[in-house]
Residue, then its C-alpha position, 0 to 999 in steps of 0.5 A: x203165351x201160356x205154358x205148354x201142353x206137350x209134357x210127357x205123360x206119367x202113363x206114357x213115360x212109365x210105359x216106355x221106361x219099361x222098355x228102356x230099363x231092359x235096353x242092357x241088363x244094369x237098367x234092372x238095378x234102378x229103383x227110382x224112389x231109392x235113387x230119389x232117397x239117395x239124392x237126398x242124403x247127399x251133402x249139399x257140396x255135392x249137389x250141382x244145381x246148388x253150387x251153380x246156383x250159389x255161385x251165380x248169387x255171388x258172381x263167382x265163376x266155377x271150373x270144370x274139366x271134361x274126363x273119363x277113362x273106362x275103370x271105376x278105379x281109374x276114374x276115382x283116382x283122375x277124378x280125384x286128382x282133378x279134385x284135389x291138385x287141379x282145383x275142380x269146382x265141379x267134376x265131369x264124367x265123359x261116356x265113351x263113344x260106344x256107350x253114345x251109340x249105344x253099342x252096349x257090347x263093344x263097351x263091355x269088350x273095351x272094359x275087358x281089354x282095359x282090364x287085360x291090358x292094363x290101360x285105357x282101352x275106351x275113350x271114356x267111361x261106359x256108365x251103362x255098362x257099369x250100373x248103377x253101383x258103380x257111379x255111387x262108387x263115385x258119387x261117394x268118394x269125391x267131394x265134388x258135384x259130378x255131371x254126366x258129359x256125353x254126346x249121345x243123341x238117344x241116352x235114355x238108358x245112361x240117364x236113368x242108371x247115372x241119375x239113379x246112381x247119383x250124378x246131379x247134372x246131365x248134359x245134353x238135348x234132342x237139338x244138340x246132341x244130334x245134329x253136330x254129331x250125327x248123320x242120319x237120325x231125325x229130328x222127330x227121334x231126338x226130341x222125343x227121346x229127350x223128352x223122356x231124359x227131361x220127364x225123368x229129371x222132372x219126376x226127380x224135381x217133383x220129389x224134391x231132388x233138383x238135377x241140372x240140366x245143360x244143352x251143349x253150347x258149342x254144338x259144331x264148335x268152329x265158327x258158330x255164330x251167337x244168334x244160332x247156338x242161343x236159338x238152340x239153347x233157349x228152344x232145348x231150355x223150354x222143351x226141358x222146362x215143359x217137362x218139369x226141369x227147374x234147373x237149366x244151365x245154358x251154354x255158349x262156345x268161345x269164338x274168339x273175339x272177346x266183345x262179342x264173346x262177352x256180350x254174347x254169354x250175356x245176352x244168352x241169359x237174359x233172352x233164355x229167361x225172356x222166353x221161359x217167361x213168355x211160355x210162362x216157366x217163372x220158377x226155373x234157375x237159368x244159368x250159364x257155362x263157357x266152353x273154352x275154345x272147340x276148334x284147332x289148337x296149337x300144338x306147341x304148350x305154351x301157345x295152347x296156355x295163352x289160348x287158355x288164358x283167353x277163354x278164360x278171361x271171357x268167362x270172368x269177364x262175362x261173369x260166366x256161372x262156369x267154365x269148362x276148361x281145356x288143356x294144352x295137350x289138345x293137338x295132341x289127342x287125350x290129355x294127361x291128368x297133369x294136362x288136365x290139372x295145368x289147364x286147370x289152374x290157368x283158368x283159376x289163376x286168370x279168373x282170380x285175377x280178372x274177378x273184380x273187373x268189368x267189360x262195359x262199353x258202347x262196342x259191348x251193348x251194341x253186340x249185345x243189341x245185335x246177338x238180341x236181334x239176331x236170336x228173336x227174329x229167328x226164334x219168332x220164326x220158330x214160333x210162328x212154323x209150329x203155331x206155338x210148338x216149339x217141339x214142332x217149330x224146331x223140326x220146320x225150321x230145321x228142314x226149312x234152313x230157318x235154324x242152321x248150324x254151321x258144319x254139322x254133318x246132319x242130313x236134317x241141317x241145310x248147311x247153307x248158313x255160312x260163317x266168317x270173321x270180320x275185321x275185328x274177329x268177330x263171328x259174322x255171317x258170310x252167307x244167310x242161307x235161309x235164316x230169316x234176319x231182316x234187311x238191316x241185319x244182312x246189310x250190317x253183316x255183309x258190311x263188315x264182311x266187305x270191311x274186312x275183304x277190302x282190309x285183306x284186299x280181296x273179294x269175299x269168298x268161301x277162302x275166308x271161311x276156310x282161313x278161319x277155321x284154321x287161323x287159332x291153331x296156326x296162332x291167329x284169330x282171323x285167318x289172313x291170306x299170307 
């Protein structure tokens, strides 16, 4: 297949960035050729697209925490501290939830109130709110890549004022940043809006400034199958290489089971850069990223320490490019920064240990054959409902029930795709929906399905999937009937 021909054009972008930049005052400091100059003068070590890339070359895994309160001061100073005690490789700065939403005055409100109250009033820091000046307060004081993490379906606006502020990777897509988080918006609204973010970072490539991009892995978090957060991640990897974005680090969320875990962190480069090639992107750098376990946590530490420790022993033995790491105060609510640190040096100390081994056997290359399997014959789907589109192919496939994602609160996902653990803990899929597998794949999954019922002694039901849902943070993978 040939490159395609849906890229935003620079009339259109610059047209609608008119627009955009007056969705809150700060959007008037933003100079796009002095951001570009300012990209350009920052010191290599604070390039993201370069470290993931280096990293990858030499099989090293980076480490990065998720962060953000609401002050400029108190953002450095976390920041910082993740930076020095807790051994970030990379940084992030998490956006607060009305920033997500747009809601530009409530987060001026809890800037207020974080002041007058001396404490963190939001959930994160409100980057639109802030400007551009103060995100190279930032930028400038830490020695670390930092990336935008966020989880706002329409983020055109914090694009432009934290790409112009320095921030080299930005999270997210018009597929994953909507249908896990929100109710009522389209599809249609999403990957259009994402396509400006994507043509913004490709207008920065073009003048020699290279901006990560990363599709959030986990998406719904619990109980996702492979197949389907790969199907997401390579479909939202080639509407950013159409836009010009030659850096795409794609994700998977931890499961649980370590074979499949694995194989599935293996196989998702792999396939993402089978299908950039076959649309004909040669010249983009894939990379990966591990997101410890999204689902419940034990609230007891030294439980929530081992269920670190696991996530991080998938991310050296995948050979992950990253991985994003959680805290033993998860239960609990937002971490302290000595949380943060804690989880932190787990990981490293975990990853240092498991550097120089590998995982490879006959049960991994059959998972890998099975997760390839799984993600081409709905992808070829895909494909086949937008006559080559892959824009269009998503949004059939998603009224269509073709791409499911389990639990997703969307009124534009069908939720029929049902998932559950097998015997082994491994993620299967309990009931298809509409996802188009083939007869060899449904009767491989509903066999392992009844293999586990008749280990449990019981029928397969929907108590299964419950019991899944809820089994890490009780302290078991597979939820067993008592």
């Amino acid at each position: 297949m040939s490159e395609m021909s849906n890229r935003l054009q620079n009339d259109e972008f610059f047209r609608l960035r008119e627009e955009v930049l007056t969705q809150w005052p700060t959007g008037a400091d933003v100079d796009f050729d002095e951001a570009v100059a300012f990209h350009k003068a920052l010191p290599e070590n604070k390039l993201f697209s370069l470290q993931m890339q280096k990293a990858e070359e030499e099989g090293r895994t980076l480490i990065q925490p998720r962060a953000g309160v609401p002050l400029v001061r108190d953002h450095i100073e976390l920041l910082t501290y993740l930076q020095n005690e807790g051994g970030a490789d990379l940084l992030p700065t998490t956006i607060d939830s009305y920033t997500r939403q747009n809601r530009y005055k409530e987060a001026e409100i809890g800037i207020e109130e974080s002041v007058r109250e001396n404490k963190s009033m939001l959930n994160g820091f409100p980057a639109v709110n802030h400007g551009v000046g103060a995100c190279r307060q930032i930028i400038q004081s830490l020695d670390r890549p930092v990336q935008v993490r966020h989880g706002t379906p329409e983020s055109r606006l914090l694009a432009e004022i934290t790409l112009a502020g320095g921030f080299t990777s930005f999270e997210g897509g018009g597929i994953s940043y909507n249908i896990p988080y929100s109710k009522n918006v389209s599809l249609e609204k999403t990957i259009t809006d994402w396509m400006y973010v994507d043509r913004l970072v490709g207008l920065y490539e073009e003048k020699g400034v290279s901006i990560n991009r990363e599709p959030f892995g986990p998406l719904t978090g619990t109980l996702v199958p492979p197949f389907v957060s790969h199907c997401v991640a390579i479909i939202e990897a080639l509407l950013a290489a159409e836009q010009g974005v030659k850096n795409i680090t794609v994700g998977y969320g931890q499961c649980g089971n370590l074979i499949q875990d694995v194989a599935a962190i293996q196989t998702l480069k792999s396939l993402t850069e089978e299908y950039l090639h076959k649309f004909g992107f040669y010249d983009v750098n894939v990379t990966t990223v591990l997101h410890q376990w999204m689902g419940g946590f034990p609230q007891d530490e030294a439980q929530a320490f081992a269920v670190i420790s696991w996530g991080s022993a998938v991310a050296a033995l995948s050979k992950v490019t990253k991985v994003i790491v959680k805290t033993p105060h998860e239960a609990m609510g937002v971490p302290t920064r000595q949380a943060n640190a804690q989880g932190l040096l787990c990981t490293k100390q975990m990853i240092n240990m498991l550097h120089d081994q590998t995982l490879n056997t006959f049960s991994l290359k059959d998972e890998k054959v099975i997760i390839a399997s799984e993600t081409r014959a709905v992808l070829a789907r895909v494909l086949e409902l937008g006559e080559g589109d892959i824009a269009s192919g998503a949004i059939r496939a998603f009224e269509a029930g073709v791409l499911d994602i389990p639990f997703a609160p969307s009124r534009y996902n069908a939720g029929k795709l049902l998932p559950a653990r097998d015997n082994d803990g491994a993620i299967r899929v309990f009931h298809p929906g509409n996802v188009p597998f083939t007869p060899e794949l449904r009767e491989f999954h509903n066999e392992k399905i009844q293999e586990r019922a008749a280990f449990e002694n019981r029928k397969p039901s929907f108590q299964m999937v419950t019991d899944d849902v809820y089994a890490i943070s009780k302290g078991r993978l597979v939820g067993r009937p008592k």
